[in-house]
N, C-alpha and C positions, 0 to 999 in steps of 0.2 A: 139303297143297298144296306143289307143285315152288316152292322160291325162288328167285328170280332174283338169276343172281352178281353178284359186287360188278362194278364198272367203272373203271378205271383208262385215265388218259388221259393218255399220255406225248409233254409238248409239249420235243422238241430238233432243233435244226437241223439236225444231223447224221445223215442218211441211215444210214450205217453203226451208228452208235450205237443208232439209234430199234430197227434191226435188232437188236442185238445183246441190246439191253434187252427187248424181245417176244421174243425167244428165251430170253431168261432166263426170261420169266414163262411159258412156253410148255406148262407142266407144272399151273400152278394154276388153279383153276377162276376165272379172273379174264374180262371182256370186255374186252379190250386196244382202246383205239383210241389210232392216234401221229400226231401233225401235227408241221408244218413251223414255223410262225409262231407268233407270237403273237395277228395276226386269228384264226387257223383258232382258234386256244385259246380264244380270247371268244367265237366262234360255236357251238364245240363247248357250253362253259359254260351261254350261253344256253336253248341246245337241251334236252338234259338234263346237269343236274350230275353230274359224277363221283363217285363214291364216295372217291375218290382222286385224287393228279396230280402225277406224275413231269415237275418243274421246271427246266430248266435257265435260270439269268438274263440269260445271253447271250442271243439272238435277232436275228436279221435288221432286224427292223422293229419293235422297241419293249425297253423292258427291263422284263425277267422281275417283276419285283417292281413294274409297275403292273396284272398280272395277280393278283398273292398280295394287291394291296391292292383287287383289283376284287372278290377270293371274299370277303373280309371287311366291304368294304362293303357286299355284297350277302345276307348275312351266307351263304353259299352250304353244305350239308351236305357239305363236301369239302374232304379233309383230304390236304396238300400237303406233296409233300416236296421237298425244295430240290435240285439238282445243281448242286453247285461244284468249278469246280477247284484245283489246290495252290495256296496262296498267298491264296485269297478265302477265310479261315473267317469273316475278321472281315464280309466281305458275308452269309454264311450268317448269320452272328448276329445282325444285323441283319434279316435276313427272319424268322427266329423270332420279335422281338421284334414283327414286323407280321401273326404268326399263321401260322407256317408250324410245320407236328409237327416235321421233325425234318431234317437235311440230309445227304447222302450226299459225300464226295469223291471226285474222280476219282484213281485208277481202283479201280473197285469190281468184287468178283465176284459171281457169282450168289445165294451162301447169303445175302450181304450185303442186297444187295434184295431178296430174299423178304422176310426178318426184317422189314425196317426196314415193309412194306408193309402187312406181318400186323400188326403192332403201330399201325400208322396206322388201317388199317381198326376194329380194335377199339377203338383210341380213341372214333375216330370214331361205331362200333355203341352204346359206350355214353352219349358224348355225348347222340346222338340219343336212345337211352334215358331218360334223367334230364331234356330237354326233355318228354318225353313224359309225365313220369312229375307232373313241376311243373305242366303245363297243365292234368293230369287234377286235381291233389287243390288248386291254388289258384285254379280257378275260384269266383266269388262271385256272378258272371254268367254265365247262359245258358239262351236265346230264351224271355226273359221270365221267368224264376225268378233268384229272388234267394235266396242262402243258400250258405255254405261250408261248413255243418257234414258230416259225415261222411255219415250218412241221405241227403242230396242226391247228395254226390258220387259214392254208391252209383247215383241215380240216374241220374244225368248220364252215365254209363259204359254201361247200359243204352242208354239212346237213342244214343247213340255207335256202339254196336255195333248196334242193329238198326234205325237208320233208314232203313239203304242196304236193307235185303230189303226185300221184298212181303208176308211174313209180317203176319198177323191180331197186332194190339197187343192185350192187356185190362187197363186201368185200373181199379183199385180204391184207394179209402180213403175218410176220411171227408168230410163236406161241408164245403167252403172251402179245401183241402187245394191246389186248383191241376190238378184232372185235363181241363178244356181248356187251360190253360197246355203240359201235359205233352204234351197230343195236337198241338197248334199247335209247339213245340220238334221232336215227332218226324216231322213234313211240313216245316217249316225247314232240318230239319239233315239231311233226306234229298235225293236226286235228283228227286224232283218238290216241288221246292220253287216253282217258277214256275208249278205249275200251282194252281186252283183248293182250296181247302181250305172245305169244307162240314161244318160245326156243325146237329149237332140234336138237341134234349133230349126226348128221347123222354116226359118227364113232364112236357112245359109245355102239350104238342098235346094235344085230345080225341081220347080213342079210334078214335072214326067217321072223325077228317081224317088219325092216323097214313099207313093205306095212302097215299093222296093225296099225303102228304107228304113218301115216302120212295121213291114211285115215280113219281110222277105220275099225271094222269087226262087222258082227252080230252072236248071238250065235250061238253054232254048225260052223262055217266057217270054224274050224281046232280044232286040238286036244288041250284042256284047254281053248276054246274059250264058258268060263263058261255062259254070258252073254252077251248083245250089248253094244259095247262098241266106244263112238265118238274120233273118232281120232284130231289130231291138226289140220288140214282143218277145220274142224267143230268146233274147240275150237276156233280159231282166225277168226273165221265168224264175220265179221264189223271192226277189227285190225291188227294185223300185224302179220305174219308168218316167224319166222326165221329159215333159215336150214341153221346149222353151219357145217363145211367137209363138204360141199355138193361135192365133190370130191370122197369120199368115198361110192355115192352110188352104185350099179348094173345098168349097164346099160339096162337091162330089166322095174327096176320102173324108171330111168330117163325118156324112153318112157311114162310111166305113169304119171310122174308130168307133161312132153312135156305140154301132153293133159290140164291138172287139169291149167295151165300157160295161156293156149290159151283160154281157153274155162269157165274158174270158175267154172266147174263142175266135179262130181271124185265119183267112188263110192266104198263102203264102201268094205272088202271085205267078199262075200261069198251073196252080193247083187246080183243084174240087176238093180237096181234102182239110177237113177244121184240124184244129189245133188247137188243144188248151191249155194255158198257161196260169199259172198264179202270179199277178204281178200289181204293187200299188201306184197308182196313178197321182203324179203331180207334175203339173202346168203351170205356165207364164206366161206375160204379157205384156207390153208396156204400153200398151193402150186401152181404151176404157169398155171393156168389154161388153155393156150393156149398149153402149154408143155400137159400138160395131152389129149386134143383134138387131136394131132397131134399124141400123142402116143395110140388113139385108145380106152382109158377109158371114156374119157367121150365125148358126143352126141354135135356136132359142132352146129346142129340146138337148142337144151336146152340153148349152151353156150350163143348165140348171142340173144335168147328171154330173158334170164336173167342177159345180161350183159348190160342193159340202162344204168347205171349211174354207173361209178365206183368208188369206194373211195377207195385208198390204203395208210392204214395205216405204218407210220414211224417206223424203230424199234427205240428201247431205245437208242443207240449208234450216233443216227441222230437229237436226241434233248438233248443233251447234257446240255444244260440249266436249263432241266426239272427235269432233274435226283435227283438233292438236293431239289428240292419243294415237289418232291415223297417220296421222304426218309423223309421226315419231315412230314410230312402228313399220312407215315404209322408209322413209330416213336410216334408219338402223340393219334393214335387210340390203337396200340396193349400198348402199357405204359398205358393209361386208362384200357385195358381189362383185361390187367394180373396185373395191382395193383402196377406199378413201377413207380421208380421216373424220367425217362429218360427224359430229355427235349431236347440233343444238339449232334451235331458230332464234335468229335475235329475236327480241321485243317487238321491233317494228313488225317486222317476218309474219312473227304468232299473230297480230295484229290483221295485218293485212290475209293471214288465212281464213279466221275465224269470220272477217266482214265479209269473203267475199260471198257471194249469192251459188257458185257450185253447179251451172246447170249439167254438167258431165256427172253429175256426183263423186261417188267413193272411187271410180273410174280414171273421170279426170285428176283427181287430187293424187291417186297413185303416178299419173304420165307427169301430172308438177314435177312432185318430189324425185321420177326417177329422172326426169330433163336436168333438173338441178344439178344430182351429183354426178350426171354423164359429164355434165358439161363444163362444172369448176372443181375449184380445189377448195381448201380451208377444213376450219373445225366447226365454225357458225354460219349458218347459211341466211345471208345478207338481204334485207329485200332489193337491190339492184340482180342478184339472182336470179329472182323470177321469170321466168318466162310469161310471153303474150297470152294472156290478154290481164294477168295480173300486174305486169310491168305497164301496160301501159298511163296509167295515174302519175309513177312514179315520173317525181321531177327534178329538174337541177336543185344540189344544194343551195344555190342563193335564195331559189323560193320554197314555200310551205307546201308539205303534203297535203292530201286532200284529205288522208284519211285523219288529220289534224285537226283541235280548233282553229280557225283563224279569225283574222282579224286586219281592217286594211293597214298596208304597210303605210308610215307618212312619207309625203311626198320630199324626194330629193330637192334641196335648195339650188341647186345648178343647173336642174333641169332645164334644157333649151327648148326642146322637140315639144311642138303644139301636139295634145294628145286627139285624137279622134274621136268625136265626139259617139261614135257608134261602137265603141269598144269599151266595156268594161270591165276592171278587175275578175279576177279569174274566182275570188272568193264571192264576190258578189253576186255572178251569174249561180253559182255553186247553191248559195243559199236563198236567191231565188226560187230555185227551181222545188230546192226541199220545203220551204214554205207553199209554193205552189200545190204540191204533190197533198202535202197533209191537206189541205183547204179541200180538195178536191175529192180525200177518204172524209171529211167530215171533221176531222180532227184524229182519224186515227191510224195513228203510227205506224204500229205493225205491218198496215196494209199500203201504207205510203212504201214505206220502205221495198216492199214486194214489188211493187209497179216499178222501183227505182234501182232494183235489182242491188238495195242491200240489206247488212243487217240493222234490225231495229235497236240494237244498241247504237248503232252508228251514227242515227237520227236521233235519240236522246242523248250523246252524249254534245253533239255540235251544237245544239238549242241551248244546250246549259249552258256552254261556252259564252253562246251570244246573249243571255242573258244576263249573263254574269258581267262580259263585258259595257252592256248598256246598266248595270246598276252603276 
């Protein structure tokens, strides 16, 4: 795609000069616009920003440097260079010092102003760059997903880039993961954001009321079809239409959306009459939708029309990062709703969140946190707190956590009770198992930990322990 040239906007009083200056530039692919005043420079500004702006601080009707101090308060992407004459450097220095790139003296020749212009504008190009580049990887927020870890901001780039087309979205991953979160973010952050966004889970509906539900029916069409009634097609006419399990439907109406897919058109049932609608299409799944193709459920030519763009969401266990920015953020909402004082997680708490393995995902960790403060009081939220199946590890104070190094306790001196020869310490069996596990990835961690359903810090941190204690 053709770029559109930079823009340079050369504000001096001087007739002659303004001349002379767009003559110089007359050879670079620049859009030159020159004015008179300093009005004409705020209106120009306002209008569209310059790329650039060839400044002289004299002017007719204001001085130059409540203009350099209007692009800075307004923080403006345009990068200003100063024209002074002999004897004002110490004014030029001063305007650098209020955000001006660089200053020219008079009299200057041609090679001179190109240089100083090319070097503003790439300032400039990379400034703007490195804005862009910070917005992208230090969001923690956005349109309702919370999480900074990398995984996200993979995704968040995604919807960036394809919420402005029309283009068919396909959501996949696992359940609780945020795939209406993701569909609701991608009609937000697009041009039909003001319009209409329609939700429909395709595995909440019976079978028989799907059609009904996705196209509408007119009275009499079936039995209890009291009146005419518009289905989501027709509700998301100009926005977005989301079918959540769209895995879950009959392959009977997938031939029917097929059409409604190809065509924007779909009729009601108990019609003859089409309908068309303007509407963008995005689905989910939390099953492997190539698996379900191959096994015969769902329509190979449906998949591949509505698999344009695919986003697949991380579960909770993959951003590991995110997990205590989540818990604080629903900690904070349900303690305001139910009237508690909770503000914090102990250490242990944060501990035992971040190892556990999550398979409810962002789901589950929301019903944690709100069990938690339905069900206690306090300002730190304890790990005896926890609810099942987090709570279940936890053990009496007299003995060691699991999620602890350990190491065996020595043996009481009084002891009477002959011990069972089939019973072993609770640490032992423990790190059995995690030796086992890694033997069995080959040596490798990560995937030990998967099969063990925890995190891999969790196993590098025990192993140091135990080797620390055999040095």
């Amino acid at each position: 795609m053709e770029q559109t040239p930079p823009s340079i906007l050369i504000v001096e009083d001087s007739q002659v000069l303004r001349e002379v200056y767009s003559g110089y530039l007359a050879t670079e692919p620049y859009r030159v616009e020159p004015v008179e005043t300093g009005a004409e420079a705020l209106a120009a500004l306002a209008q569209h920003p310059p790329h650039a702006m060839l400044l002289d601080l004299r002017l007719p009707d204001m001085d130059g440097m409540e203009i350099l101090r209007h692009v800075g308060a307004q923080r403006l992407p345009t990068a200003v260079v100063i024209i002074t004459g002999h004897g004002s450097v110490d004014l030029a220095v001063d305007a650098m010092r209020e955000g001006a790139f660089d200053f020219i003296e008079k009299p200057f020749n041609a090679r001179r102003l190109r240089v100083t212009l090319r070097n503003a504008l790439e300032r400039q190009r990379l400034s703007s760059l490195l804005d862009s580049i910070q917005e992208t990887f230090d969001r923690d927020r956005y349109h309702g997903f919370i999480g900074a870890s990398l995984a996200m901001q993979a995704v968040y780039r995604v919807i960036d880039s394809a919420a402005a087309s029309k283009a068919t979205i396909f959501i996949t991953g696992e359940s609780g993961t945020g795939k209406e979160v993701c569909a609701e973010a991608i009609h937000r952050q697009g041009p039909r954001r003001e319009a209409p966004f329609i939700a429909l889970n395709c595995g909440a509906i019976p079978h028989d009321l799907m059609e009904s539900e996705i196209f509408g029916h007119l009275r009499g069409a079936f039995t209890g079809a009291a009146r005419d009634r518009v289905g989501a097609a027709g509700q998301a006419d100009g926005g977005t239409l989301f079918l959540d399990e769209i895995g879950e439907m009959d392959l009977d109406l997938q031939t029917k959306l097929l059409r409604f897919v190809q065509t924007g058109s779909f009729q009601r049932v108990g019609s003859t009459r089409q309908e068309a609608v303007d509407v963008r299409f995005v689905c989910a799944t939390n099953r492997d939708p190539l698996k379900e193709v191959a096994a015969g459920r769902f329509r190979e030519d449906l998949y591949y029309r509505l698999h344009v763009i695919p986003i697949e969401l991380p579960p909770l266990r993959a951003r590991q990062d995110d997990i205590l920015l989540l818990a604080e953020h629903f900690l904070q909402g349900f303690a305001a709703e139910e009237g508690k004082a909770f503000q914090r997680f102990a250490p242990a708490t944060a501990a035992r969140l971040r190892d556990y393995h999550w398979p409810g995902n962002v789901r589950q960790l929301q019903n944690v946190i709100r069990n938690v403060v339905v069900l206690h009081q306090g300002e730190t939220v304890d790990p005896e707190m926890l609810p099942p199946p987090l709570s279940e590890h936890l053990i009496t104070p007299s003995r060691t956590p699991l999620t602890e190094p350990t190491q065996p306790a020595p043996a009481a001196a009084t002891t009477t009770t002959t011990p069972d020869p089939g019973i072993q310490p609770l640490w032992r069996v423990e790190r059995e198992a995690i030796e086992r596990a890694i033997a069995h990835c080959d040596g490798n961690i990560p995937r030990a930990a998967a099969l063990l359903e925890v995190s891999p810090s969790t196993l590098y941190r025990k192993r140091q322990a135990w080797q620390s204690g055999e040095g």
